[in-house]
C-alpha positions in Angstrom: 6.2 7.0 -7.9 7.5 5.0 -4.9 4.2 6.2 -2.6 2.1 4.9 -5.7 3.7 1.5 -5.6 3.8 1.7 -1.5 -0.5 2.5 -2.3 -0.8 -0.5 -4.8 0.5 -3.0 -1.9 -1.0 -1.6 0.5 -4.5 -2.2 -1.3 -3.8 -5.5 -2.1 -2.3 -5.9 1.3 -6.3 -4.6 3.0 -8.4 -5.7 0.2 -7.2 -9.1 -1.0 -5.5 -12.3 0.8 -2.7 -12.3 -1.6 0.9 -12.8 1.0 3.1 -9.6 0.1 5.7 -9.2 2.9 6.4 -5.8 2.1 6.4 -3.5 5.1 4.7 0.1 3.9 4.6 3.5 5.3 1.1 4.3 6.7 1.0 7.8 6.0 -1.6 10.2 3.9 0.3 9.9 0.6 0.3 6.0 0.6 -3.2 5.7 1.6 -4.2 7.9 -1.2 -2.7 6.1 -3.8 -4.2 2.8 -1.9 -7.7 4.1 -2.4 -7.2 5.3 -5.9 -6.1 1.2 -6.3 -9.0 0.0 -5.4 -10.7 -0.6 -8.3 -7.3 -1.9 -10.4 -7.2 -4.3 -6.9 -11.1 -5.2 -8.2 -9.8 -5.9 -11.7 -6.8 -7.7 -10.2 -9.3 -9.6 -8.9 -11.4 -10.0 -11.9 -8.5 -11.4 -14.1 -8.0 -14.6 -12.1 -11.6 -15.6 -11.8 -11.6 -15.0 -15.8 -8.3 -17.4 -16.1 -10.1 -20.0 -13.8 -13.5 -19.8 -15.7 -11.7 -20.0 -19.1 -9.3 -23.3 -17.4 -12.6 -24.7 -15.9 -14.4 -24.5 -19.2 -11.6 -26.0 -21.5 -11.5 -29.1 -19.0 -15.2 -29.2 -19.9 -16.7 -28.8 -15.9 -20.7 -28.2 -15.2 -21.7 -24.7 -14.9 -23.0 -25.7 -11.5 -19.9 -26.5 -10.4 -17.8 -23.7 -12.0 -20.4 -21.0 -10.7 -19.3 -22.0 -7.0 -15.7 -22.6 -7.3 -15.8 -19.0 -9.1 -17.8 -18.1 -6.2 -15.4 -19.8 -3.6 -12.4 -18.1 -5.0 -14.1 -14.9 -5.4 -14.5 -14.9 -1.2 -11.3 -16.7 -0.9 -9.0 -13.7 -2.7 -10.7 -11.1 -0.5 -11.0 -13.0 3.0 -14.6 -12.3 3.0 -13.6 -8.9 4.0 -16.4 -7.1 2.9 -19.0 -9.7 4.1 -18.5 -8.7 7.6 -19.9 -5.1 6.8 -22.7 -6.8 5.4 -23.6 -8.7 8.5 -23.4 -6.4 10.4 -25.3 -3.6 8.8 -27.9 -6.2 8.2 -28.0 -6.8 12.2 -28.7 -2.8 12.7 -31.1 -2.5 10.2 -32.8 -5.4 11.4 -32.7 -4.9 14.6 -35.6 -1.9 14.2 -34.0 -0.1 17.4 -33.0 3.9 17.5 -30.0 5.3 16.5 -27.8 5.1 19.2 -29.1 1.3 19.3 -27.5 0.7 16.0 -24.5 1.8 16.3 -24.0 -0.5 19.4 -25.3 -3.4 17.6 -22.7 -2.7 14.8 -19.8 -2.5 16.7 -20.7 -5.7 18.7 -18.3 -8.1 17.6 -21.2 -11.2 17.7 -23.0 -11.9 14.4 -27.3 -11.9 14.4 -30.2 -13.4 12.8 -30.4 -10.8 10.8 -26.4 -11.0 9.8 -26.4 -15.0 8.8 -29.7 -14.5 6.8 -28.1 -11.6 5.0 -25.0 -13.4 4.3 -26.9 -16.4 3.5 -28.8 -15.1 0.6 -26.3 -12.9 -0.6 -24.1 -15.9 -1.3 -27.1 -17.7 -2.8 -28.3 -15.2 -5.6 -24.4 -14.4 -6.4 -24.1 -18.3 -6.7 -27.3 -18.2 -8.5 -26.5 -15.3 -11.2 -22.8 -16.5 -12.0 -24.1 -19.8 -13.2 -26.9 -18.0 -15.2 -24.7 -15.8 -16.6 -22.4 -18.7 -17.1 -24.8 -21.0 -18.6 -26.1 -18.1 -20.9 -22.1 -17.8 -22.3 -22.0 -14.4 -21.8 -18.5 -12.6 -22.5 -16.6 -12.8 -19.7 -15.3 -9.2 -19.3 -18.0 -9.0 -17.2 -16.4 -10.7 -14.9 -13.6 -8.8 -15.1 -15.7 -5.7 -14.6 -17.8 -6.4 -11.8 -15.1 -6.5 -8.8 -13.3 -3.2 -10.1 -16.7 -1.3 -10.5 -17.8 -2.7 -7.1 -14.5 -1.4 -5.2 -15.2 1.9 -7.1 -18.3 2.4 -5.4 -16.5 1.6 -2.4 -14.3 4.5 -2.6 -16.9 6.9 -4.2 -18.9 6.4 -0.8 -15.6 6.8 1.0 -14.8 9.7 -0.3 -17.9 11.9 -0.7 -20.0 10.6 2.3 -19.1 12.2 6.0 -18.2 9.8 8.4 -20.7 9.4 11.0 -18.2 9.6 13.7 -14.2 10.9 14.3 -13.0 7.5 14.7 -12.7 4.3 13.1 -10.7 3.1 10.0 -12.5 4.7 7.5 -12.3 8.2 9.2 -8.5 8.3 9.5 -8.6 7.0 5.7 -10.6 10.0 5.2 -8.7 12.4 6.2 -6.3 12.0 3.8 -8.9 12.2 0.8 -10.3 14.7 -1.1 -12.9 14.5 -4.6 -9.9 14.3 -6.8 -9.2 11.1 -5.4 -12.3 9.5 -7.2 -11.2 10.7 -10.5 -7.9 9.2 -10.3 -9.2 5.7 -9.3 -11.6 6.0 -12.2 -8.8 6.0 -14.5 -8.0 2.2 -14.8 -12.0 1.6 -15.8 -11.4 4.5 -18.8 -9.1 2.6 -19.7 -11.0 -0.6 -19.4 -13.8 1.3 -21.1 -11.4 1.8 -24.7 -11.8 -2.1 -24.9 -15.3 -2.9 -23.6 -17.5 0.2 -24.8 -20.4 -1.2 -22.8 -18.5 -0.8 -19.7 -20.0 2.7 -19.7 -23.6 1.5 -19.0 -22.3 -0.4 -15.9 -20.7 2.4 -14.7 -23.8 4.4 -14.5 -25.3 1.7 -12.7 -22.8 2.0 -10.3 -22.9 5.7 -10.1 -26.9 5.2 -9.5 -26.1 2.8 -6.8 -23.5 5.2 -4.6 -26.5 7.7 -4.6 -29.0 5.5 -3.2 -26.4 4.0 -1.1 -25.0 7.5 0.3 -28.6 9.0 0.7 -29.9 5.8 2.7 -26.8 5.7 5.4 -27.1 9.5 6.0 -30.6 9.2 6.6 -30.1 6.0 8.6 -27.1 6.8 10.2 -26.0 10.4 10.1 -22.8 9.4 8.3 -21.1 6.1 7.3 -18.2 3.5 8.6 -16.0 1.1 7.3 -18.7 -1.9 7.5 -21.0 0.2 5.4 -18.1 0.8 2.5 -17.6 -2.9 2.4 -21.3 -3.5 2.3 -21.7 -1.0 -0.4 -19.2 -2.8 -2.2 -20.8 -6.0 -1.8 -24.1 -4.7 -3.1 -22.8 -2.9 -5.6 -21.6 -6.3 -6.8 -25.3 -8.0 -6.7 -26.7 -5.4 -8.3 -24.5 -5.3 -11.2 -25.1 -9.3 -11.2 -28.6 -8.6 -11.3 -29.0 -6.3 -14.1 -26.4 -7.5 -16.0 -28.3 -11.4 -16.1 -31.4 -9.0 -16.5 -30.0 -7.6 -20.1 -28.7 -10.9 -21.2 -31.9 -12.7 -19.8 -34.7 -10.1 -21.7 -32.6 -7.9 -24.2 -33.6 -8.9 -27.7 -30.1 -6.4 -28.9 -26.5 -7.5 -28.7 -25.8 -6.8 -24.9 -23.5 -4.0 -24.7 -19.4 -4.3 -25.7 -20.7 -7.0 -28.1 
């Protein structure tokens, strides 16, 4: 029990900007219970944007407006960590060099074109969907939703993708993992699942997602890294985003958990 709780801070500790001045033993049993946390971090995270879009709509503010403050808080309670991957994947892929090329460009510490433009309209359609999805009223466990089954596909990759080399943060996390690790940070989305049915059809988007994701790095890059678990997470979020304003956009059924 105490390395579970030791795992829980530790994951909010990495994954949000929450202050918790606990010092926690770095060793494999706590950073196996902090990636099973992931996704209850994600619906952690989830929860206060719901409280601040339920506050913002009884004191009656625009969508506009509560679409980026949601936004703003959203990258706020994570520090942006996962951004950075984002950058600079985009920046390698971008860059149209070989292999070796790449990686270099990845590890340098400046940000590209490629990077800003990447980070640029990422923050742009996620701006854009959360006030359509807003202004549309939808239920707002999708909100909730959407961070927890994006920092599940974070750890899925994680877990059942080789690193591409035997260094770096996400390889000494990996060490300490094994498939059995996935099912047990599924469990807090079951359980989100016995109150919002439709849940299920997300997560199957999500599983969809890891696939592509996984199959494109190793073809790419032999293997992944820490950048490429945050950007997975970050698209994992967009894409949810995208089909979910899709369903409520051109669905002429109840969406689903209605």
């Amino acid at each position: 029990m105490k390395d579970a709780l030791f795992g829980l801070v530790l994951a909010l500790q990495f994954l949000t900007r929450i202050p918790l001045p606990v010092a926690c033993p770095w060793t494999p049993a706590t950073r196996r219970w902090a990636i099973r946390a992931y996704p209850l971090v994600g619906l952690l995270i989830g929860s206060v944007l719901v409280l601040n879009a339920l506050l913002l709509n009884f004191i009656g503010a625009p969508t506009p407006i509560t679409a980026l403050l949601l936004l703003s808080l959203w990258v706020a309670l994570s520090g942006g960590l996962h951004l950075d991957g984002v950058m600079d994947l985009a920046d390698a892929l971008g860059s149209n060099q070989p292999l070796e090329r790449r990686w270099e460009i990845m590890k340098d510490a400046q940000i590209g074109s490629f990077g800003i433009l990447a980070l640029l309209f990422l923050m742009a359609w996620k701006g854009v969907l959360l006030w359509a999805l807003l202004a549309y009223q939808a239920p707002l466990w999708w909100l909730l939703a959407v961070p927890a089954l994006g920092r599940f596909a974070g750890v899925a990759l994680l877990v059942l993708t080789p690193c591409a080399q035997s260094k770096g943060l996400a390889w000494s996390w990996q060490q300490s993992l094994s498939p059995r690790d996935v099912g047990y940070a599924l469990l807090p989305l079951l359980l989100l699942v016995v109150v919002f049915p439709g849940l299920i059809a997300w997560g199957l988007v999500i599983v969809v997602w890891v696939a592509f994701a996984r199959k494109a790095l190793l073809r790419l890059f032999n293997g992944i890294n820490g950048d490429m678990v945050g950007a997975t997470i970050e698209g994992g979020e967009l894409w949810l985003l995208v089909l979910m304003w899709s369903w409520w956009q051109f669905a002429t059924v109840s969406p689903p958990g209605i």
